[in-house]
C-alpha positions, 0 to 999 in steps of 0.5 A: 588669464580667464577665469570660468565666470569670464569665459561665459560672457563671450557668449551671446545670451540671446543666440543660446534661447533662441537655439533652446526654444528650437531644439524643444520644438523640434521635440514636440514636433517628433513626439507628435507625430509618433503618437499620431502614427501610434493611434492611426496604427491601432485605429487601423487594426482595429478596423481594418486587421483582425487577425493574431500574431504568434510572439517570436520571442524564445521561450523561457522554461521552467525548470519544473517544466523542463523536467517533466518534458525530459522525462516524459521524452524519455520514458514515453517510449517504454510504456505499451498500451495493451488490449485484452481480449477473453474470447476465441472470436477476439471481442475486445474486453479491455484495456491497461498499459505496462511497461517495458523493462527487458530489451527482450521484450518483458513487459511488467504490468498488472496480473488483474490486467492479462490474468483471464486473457484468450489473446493479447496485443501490445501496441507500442509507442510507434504506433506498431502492434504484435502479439504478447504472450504470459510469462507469469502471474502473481495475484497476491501482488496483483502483477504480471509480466508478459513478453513481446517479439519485436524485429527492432531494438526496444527501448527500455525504461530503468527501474528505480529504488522505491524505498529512497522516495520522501513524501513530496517527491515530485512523480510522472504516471504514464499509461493509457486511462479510457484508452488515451494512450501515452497520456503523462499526468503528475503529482507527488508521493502523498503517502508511502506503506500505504494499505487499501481497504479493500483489494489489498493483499498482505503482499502489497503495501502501496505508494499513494499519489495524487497523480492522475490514474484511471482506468486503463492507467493500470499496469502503466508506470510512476516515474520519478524525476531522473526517469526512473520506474519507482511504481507500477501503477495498480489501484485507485481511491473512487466513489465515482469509478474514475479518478478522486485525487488518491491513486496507488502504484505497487512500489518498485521494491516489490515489482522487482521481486516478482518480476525476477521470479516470474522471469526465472519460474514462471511463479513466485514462490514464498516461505511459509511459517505455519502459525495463523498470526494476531495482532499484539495488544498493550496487554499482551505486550505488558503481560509478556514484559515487550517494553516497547510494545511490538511483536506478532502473537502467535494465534495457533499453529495451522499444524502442529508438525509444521514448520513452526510446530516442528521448531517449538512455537506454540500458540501465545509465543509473540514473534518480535523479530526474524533474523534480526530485524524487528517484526513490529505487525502482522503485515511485516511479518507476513512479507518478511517470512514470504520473501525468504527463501523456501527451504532456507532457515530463519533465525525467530526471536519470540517471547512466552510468558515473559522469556525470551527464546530462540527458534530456528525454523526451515521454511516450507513453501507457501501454497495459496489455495490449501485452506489448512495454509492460510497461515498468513492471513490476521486473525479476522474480526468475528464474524458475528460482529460485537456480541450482546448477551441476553439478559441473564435469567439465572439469577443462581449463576455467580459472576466474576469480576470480569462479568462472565459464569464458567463451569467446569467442561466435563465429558458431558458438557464437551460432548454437548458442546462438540469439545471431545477430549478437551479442557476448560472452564467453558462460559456459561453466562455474560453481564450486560455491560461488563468488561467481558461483554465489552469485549466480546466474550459469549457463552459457549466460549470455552476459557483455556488459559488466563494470562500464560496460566492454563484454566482446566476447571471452574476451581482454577479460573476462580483461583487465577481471576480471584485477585485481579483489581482494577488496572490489572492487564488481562489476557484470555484464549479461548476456544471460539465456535465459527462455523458449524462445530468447528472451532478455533483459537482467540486471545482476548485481551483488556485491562481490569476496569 
């Protein structure tokens, strides 16, 4: 029987080194001339072969990446390049894109692209050119949709829902900038319910994006990562007139709603209310109890036999919601009346002097180019800008504590004043540096009512104004001087220093 240290002294200790010794040279030996075969390789290279070889290895694709190339295969076809032309000799004039979305041959884009067209061509992404006619224009949205025949089937990109984007949702823009058609580029949702400051109507409400748009990008869609058109892709951001990092796509929500209608009649129409809408302010809200501080004054009726006027609104009512949903600014309740239908009857939950009240109001149609319908458009910011009083002379005249000196309007004065057959406490002097001069209040202002209680001479406007104390809320309408002799309502309002 062996036991493990017996079975190792058979072996000859002097054969095992000598094997070892072997085998390691053996090793070196190899080592040796592969990095000789490695320094002669590049040495070689580096003198004699200049040349590049491309990496055979696969790809490996960034889901990100992956992404944007599928939905830039799938949507690039949709997008046409469109060429304007003004003149009867074909000038070329300009350039945007579109896209389409009828396997008709509807081509949504934007109005301020095909609006003044003599001829229009589409270019399609198979290179192909034919004619393209206006089905219809919306400018207070600025888009349009015009309509190609093609001999082959077309393809046609799916409209997505605008409203169940997030801030930082990933999108694609697709268009034409400076005429490099199917150019793809990609951001995300920076902001939504945006408005411009210039270029804005109170029909558009922007989804803003730091896609890259620029000129000729107009018309083209914004596309979200399942392929969808979530934007039609209409403004830009710029100092420079090209792109600054802020561009503004009209969300698909809207486009949806015109194309429809521009489809089916050629034109939009819209509902119209008849007031001439003001923007509430804390004072109004707290003067009327709105707890939570929203609504829509009504400025004045645009007439008073009118849709509103035949309902029962006056002028001070705030609107707070219409048909149940709140109206919570103008801008809503601008697009809220306009995408009812006309004819159709909207359910108006207002407040005046604190009461809340129902109307039922029949809608009319909205006409874009009757000035005496303008009913849409906010209260605008005076004209004159803020207003200094000259320094008062009249040292007999005898402010209130608001800093303002009324008279009664009495026939003389109102045919003075061009104010025939009204009434009032017409202002007569303003001090510099008042609560009322901060606010813009002027003489020849004529004072009708203060705070839901009307002012038909100076006795009243002492009586309503005697009492107010520091803190107290304050709202006042006035008759205002615009233009010539003509006047019109203002509701001024502020809290009592």
């Amino acid at each position: 029987m062996y036991t493990r240290n017996e079975s190792r002294r058979d072996i000859n200790p002097a054969a095992t080194n000598r094997t070892i010794v072997l085998l390691v040279a053996l090793c070196c030996l190899s080592t040796g001339i592969a990095i000789g075969m490695i320094v002669h390789g590049v040495a070689r290279a580096t003198s004699d072969d200049n040349r590049l070889t491309i990496n055979g290895r696969p790809a490996v694709a960034d889901a990100l990446s992956a992404s944007f190339a599928r939905v830039a295969r799938d949507v690039e076809p949709c997008v046409a390049h469109i060429k304007v032309y003004e003149s009867q000799v074909y000038a070329r004039e300009g350039t945007g894109s579109g896209v389409i979305v009828n396997a008709a041959g509807f081509i949504l884009t934007n109005a301020h692209v095909v609006a003044r067209a003599n001829r229009i061509r589409v270019r399609l992404s198979d290179g192909s050119e034919v004619d393209a006619r206006v089905v219809g224009v919306d400018i207070p949205t600025d888009l349009a949709v015009i309509k190609i025949d093609s001999a082959k089937p077309l393809p046609v990109a799916r409209m997505g829902d605008s409203d169940r984007l997030n801030v930082g949702d990933w999108v694609l823009a697709i268009g034409s900038p400076f005429g490099l058609e199917q150019t793809v580029t990609a951001g995300i949702i920076s902001a939504k319910d945006r408005v411009t400051e210039s270029g804005s109507t109170p029909f558009q409400q922007f989804l803003q994006t730091d896609a890259a748009i620029n000129p000729g990008n107009s018309g083209g869609p914004l596309v979200d990562l399942s392929g969808e058109v979530i934007g039609i892709n209409t403004q830009i951001a710029t100092n420079t007139g090209g792109y600054n990092g802020i561009g503004f796509a009209l969300p698909s929500a809207t486009a949806v709603e015109i194309y429809n209608q521009l489809v089916a009649q050629g034109r939009v129409r819209r509902g119209f209310l008849g007031i001439k809408p003001q923007e509430i302010t804390p004072q109004i809200a707290r003067l009327n109890k709105i707890a939570d501080g929203q609504g829509v004054v009504v400025l004045e009726l645009t007439d008073l036999t009118g849709p509103a006027g035949r309902a029962g609104l006056q002028s001070g009512d705030v609107v707070t919601s219409i048909n149940g949903q709140r109206v919570k600014n103008v801008r809503e309740l601008i697009r809220r009346i306009a995408s009812l239908p006309v004819g159709s009857v909207a359910n108006i939950d207002y407040v005046r002097a604190g009461e809340r009240r129902i109307a039922n109001v029949k809608l009319e149609e909205r006409q874009e180019d009757a000035d005496a319908r303008q009913d849409f458009r906010p209260a605008p910011v005076d004209p004159r800008g803020p207003r200094k009083a000259p320094e008062q002379k009249d040292k007999a005249k005898v402010f209130s504590g608001m800093g303002i000196s009324v008279k009664t309007l009495t026939p003389e004065l109102a045919k003075l004043h061009g104010l025939d057959g009204a009434r009032g406490a017409i202002v007569v002097g303003v001090e510099r540096g008042s609560i009322a001069d901060e606010n813009n209040l002027t003489e020849d202002d004529l004072i009708v009512e203060i705070n839901n209680r009307p002012v038909n001479s100076q006795e009243e406007f002492a009586r309503v104004t005697r009492d107010l104390k520091s803190g107290d809320d304050v709202v006042i309408k006035v008759l205002r001087k615009e233009r010539g002799p003509l006047r019109r309502l203002w509701i001024v309002s502020f809290t009592m220093p």
